[in-house]
C-alpha positions as CSV (number, residue, x, y, z in Angstrom):
1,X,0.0,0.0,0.0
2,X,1.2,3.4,-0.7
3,X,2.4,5.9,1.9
4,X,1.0,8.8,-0.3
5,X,-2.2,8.7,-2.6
6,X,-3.2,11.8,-4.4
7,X,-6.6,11.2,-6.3
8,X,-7.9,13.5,-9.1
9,X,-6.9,16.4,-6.3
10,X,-8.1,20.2,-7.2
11,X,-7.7,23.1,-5.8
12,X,-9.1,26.7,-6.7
13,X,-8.5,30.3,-5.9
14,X,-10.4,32.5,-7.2
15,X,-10.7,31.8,-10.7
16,X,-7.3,30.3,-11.1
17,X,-6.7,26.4,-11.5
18,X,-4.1,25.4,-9.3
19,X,-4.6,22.1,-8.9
20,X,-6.4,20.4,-12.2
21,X,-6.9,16.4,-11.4
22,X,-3.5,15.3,-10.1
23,X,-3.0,12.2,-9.0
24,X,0.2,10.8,-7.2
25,X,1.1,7.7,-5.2
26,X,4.3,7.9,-3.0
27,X,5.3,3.9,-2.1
28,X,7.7,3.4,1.3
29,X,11.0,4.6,1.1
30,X,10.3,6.3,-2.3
31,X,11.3,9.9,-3.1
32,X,9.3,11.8,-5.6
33,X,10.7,15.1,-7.2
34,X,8.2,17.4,-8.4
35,X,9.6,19.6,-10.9
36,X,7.6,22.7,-13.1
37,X,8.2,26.4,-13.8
38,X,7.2,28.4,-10.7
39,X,3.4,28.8,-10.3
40,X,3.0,25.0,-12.0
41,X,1.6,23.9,-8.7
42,X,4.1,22.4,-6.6
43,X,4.1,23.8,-3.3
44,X,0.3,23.9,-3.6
45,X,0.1,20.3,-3.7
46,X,2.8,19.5,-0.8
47,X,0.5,22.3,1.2
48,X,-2.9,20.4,0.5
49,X,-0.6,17.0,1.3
50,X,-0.2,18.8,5.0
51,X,-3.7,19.8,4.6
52,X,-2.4,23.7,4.9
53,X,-4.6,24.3,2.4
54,X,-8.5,22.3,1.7
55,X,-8.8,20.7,-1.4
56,X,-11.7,21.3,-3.7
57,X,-12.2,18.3,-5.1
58,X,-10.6,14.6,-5.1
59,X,-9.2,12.4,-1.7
60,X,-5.7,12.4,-0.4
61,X,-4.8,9.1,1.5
62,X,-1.8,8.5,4.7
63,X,-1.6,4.8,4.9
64,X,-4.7,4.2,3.3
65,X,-6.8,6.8,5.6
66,X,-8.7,9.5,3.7
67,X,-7.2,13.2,5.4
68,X,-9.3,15.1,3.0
69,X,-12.4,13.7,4.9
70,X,-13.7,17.1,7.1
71,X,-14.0,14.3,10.5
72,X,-10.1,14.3,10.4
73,X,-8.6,16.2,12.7
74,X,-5.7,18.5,10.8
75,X,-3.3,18.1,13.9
76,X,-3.2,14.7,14.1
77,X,-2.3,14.3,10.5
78,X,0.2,16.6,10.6
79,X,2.1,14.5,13.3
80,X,2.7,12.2,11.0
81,X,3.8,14.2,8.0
82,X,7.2,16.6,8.5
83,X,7.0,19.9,6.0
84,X,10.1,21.7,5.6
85,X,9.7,25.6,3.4
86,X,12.5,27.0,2.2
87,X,11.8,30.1,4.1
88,X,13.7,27.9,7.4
89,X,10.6,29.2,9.6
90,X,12.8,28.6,12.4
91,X,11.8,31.4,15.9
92,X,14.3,33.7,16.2
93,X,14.4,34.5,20.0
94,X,14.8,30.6,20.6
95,X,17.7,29.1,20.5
96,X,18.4,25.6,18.3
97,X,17.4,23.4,20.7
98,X,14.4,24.6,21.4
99,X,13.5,25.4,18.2
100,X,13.8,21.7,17.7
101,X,12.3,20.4,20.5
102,X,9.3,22.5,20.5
103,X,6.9,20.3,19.2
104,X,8.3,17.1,20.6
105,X,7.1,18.2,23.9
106,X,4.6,20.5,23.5
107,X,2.2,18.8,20.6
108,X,3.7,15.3,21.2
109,X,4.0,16.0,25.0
110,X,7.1,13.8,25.1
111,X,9.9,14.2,28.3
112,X,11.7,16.8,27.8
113,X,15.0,15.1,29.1
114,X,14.2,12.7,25.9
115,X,13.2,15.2,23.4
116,X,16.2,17.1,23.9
117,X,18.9,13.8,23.9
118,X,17.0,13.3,20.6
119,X,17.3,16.6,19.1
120,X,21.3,16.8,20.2
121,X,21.6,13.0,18.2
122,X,20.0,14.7,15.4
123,X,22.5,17.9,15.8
124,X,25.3,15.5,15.4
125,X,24.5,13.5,13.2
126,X,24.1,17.0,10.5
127,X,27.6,18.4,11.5
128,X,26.1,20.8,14.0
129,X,26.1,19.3,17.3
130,X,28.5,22.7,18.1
131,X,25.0,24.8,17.4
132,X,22.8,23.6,19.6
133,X,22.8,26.7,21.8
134,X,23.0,29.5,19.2
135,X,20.1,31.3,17.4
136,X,19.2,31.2,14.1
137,X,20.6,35.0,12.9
138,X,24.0,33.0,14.5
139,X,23.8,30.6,11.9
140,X,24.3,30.7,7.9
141,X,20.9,29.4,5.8
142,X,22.6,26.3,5.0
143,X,23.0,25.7,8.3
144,X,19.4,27.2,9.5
145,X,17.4,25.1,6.5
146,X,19.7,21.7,8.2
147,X,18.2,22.7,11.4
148,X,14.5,23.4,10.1
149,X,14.9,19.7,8.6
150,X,16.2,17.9,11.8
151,X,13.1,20.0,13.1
152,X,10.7,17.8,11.3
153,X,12.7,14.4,11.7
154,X,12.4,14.5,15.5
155,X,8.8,14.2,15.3
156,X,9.3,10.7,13.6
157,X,7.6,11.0,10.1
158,X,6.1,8.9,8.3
159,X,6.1,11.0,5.5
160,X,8.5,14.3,4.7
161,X,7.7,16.9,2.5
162,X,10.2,19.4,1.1
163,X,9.3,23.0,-0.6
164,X,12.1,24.4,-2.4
165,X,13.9,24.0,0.3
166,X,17.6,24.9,-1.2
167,X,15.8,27.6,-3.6
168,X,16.7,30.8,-0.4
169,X,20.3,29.6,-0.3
170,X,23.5,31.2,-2.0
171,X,24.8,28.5,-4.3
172,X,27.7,27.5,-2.1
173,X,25.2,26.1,0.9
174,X,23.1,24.7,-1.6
175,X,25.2,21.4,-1.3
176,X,25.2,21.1,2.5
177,X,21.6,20.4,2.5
178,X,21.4,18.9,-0.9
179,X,23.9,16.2,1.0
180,X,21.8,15.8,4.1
181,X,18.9,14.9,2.2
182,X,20.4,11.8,0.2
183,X,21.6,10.6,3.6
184,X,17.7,10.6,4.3
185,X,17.1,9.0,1.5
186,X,19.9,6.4,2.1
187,X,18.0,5.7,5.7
188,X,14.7,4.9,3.6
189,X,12.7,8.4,4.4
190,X,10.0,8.7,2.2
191,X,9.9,12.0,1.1
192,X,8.0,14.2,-1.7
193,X,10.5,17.1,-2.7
194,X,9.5,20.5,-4.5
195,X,12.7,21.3,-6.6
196,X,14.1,23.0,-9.0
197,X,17.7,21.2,-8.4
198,X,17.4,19.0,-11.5
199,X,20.6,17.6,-11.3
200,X,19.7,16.4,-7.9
201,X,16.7,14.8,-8.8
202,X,17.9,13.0,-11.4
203,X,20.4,11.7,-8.6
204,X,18.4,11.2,-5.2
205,X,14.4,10.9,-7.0
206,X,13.2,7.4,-7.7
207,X,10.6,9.0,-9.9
208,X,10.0,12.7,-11.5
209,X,6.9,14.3,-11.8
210,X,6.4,17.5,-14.3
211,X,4.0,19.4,-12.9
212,X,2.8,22.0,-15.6
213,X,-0.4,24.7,-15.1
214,X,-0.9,22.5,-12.2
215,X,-1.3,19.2,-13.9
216,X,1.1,16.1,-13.7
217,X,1.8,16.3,-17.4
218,X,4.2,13.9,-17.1
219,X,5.9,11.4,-14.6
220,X,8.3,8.4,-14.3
221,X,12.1,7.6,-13.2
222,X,14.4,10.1,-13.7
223,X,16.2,8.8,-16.5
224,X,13.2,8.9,-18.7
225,X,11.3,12.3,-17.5
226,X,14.6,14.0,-17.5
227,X,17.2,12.7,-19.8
228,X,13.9,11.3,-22.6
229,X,10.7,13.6,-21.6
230,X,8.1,12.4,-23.7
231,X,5.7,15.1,-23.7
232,X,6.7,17.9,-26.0
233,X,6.1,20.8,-23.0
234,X,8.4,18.5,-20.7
235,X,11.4,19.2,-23.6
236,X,10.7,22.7,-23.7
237,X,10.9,23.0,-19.6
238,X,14.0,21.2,-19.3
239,X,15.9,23.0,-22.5
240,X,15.5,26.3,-20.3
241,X,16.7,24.8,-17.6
242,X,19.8,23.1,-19.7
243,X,20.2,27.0,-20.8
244,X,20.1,27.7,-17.5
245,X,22.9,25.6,-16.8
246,X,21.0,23.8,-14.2
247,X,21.0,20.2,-15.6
């Protein structure tokens, strides 16, 4: 059973489609790369995935359960589902450590002796177990998006969702976190990344999925959607990005 089912989803704002039938399973220990021009959709869908944002029309399934159903309780859900933005979101008058074991023990009301062993394991296990006690203007954004990821790992996930998160970085952090996430992916996290890092999809992805005027247009393993696109819009995306010298 997949981890992930996204069933003829829309979503509507105003009188722009954002979301036009898409439909997306995620399997255990896969990672999916959503690719598309800005504005295709992407973040939309990882938002409706986190149920951030209602969907219109069509179900979205965790293990099997419908989360689109109105019963379901949004916080639950979201225990079991890390998001990280690429904004960091991190609170700036807290330090690391708190920031990271915020929601351990106040949503998940785990010990707080525990939470914070966990967090520090986490800290060292990304290179910063020397941070744990600074703030986040004390720390560089590769360093601040690393944290705002071992954020949502402490909650145990079952799912993890990634928006862009590389996309606020100067291009020399880029790799720092680009690095931490194919360690995650190593450790069999299943994960549904926003990117616009080809290149590293077509390394860490098990499949691709074009998102274009927010419909999958096109999806399959990387090798194929990048390096053979079939669809004809799918060639023209990726030969500005080939201009771009992003591929």
């Amino acid at each position: 059973m997949a981890v992930l089912e996204a069933e003829n989803v829309r979503k509507v704002f105003g009188a722009a489609v954002v979301l036009d039938d898409v439909s997306l399973a995620v399997g255990e220990h896969e990672v999916v790369a959503l690719i598309g021009a800005s504005g295709s959709g992407k973040s939309t869908l990882l938002r409706c995935v986190n149920l951030l944002t209602q969907v219109d029309d069509g179900i979205i399934r965790l293990d099997g359960e419908d989360i689109t159903d109105p019963r379901v309780n949004p916080d639950t859900v979201r225990r079991r589902i890390g998001m990280v933005f690429q904004s960091y979101n991190l609170f700036p008058h807290m330090t690391v450590l708190d920031n990271i074991t915020l929601a351990p023990t106040r949503v998940h009301r785990r010990d707080r002796k525990t939470a914070r062993e966990q967090a520090k394991d986490w800290l060292d296990r990304v290179g910063l177990s020397d941070k744990s006690d600074s703030y986040p203007d004390r720390l560089s954004g590769g360093q601040q998006q690393r944290v705002a990821i071992v954020r949502a790992l402490v909650n145990e996930p079952r799912l993890l969702l990634l928006d862009e998160v590389t996309s606020a970085l100067d291009p020399e952090l880029v790799g720092e976190v680009l690095a931490m996430i194919r360690d995650l992916k190593a450790d069999g996290m299943t994960m549904v990344l926003a990117t616009h890092e080809m290149g590293f999809a077509k390394q860490v992805a098990d499949r691709v999925a074009f998102l274009d005027g927010g419909r999958v247009l096109e999806a399959g393993p990387p090798e194929q959607v990048l390096g053979d696109p079939a669809e004809a819009r799918t060639r023209q995306f990726l030969a500005r990005i080939i201009e771009a010298g992003r591929l």
